[in-house]
N, C-alpha and C positions, 0 to 999 in steps of 0.2 A: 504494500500500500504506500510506503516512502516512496519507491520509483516512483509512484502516479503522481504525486504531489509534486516532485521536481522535474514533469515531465510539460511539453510544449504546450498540452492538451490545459493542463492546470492552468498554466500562464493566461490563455487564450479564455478561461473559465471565469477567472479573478477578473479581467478586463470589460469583459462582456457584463460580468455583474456589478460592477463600477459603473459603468454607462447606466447600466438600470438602474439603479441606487439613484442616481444623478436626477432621470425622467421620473420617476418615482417622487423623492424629495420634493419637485417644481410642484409635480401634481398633488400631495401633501399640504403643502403651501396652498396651491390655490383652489382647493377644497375647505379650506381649514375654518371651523366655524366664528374666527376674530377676525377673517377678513373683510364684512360688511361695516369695520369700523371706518375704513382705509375710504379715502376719498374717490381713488382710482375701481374702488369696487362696487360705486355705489347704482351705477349703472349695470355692473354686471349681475348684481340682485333682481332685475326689474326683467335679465333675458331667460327665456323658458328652457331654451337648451341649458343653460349654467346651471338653472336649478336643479335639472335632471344628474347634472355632474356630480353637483353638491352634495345628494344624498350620498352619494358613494364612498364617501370620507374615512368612515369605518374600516370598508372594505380596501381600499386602498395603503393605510395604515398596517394591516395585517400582513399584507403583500409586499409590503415596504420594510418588514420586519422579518417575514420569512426570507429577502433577498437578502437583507444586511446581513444575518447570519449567515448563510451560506455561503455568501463573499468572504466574514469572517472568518470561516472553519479553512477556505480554501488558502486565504493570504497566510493564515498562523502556521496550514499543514506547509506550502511554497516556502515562506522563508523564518519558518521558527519564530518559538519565544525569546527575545533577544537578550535574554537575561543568566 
């Protein structure tokens, strides 16, 4: 199971889940139910498609939780605990 972890495939695994981490996070953010405070969002309250977004906060959250781990497990098995 160490070969796998220091092999191309890992690298390629870690980066990929980086990126989603990343799209994730935005979508987080702009889900998040403190963002009708924001001046810039006050209009996005009032669009049908946004509200449909919005409920999904939950869901999106969990997802964003299941990737961070899994990025997690894959960076600590790639390059150790540095300690």
């Amino acid at each position: 199971m160490d070969a796998f972890f220091h092999s191309v495939l890992a690298a390629r695994i870690i980066f990929i889940f980086a990126i989603f981490n990343l799209i994730l996070g935005v979508l987080v953010f702009m889900s998040c139910r403190c963002l009708p405070g924001f001046k810039f969002a006050q209009k996005l309250m009032q669009n049908k498609s946004y509200l449909k977004f919005y409920k999904f906060h939950c869901y999106i959250w969990l997802v964003f939780l299941i990737s961070v781990t899994i990025h997690a497990v894959f960076a600590i098995g790639f390059t150790g605990i540095p300690f």
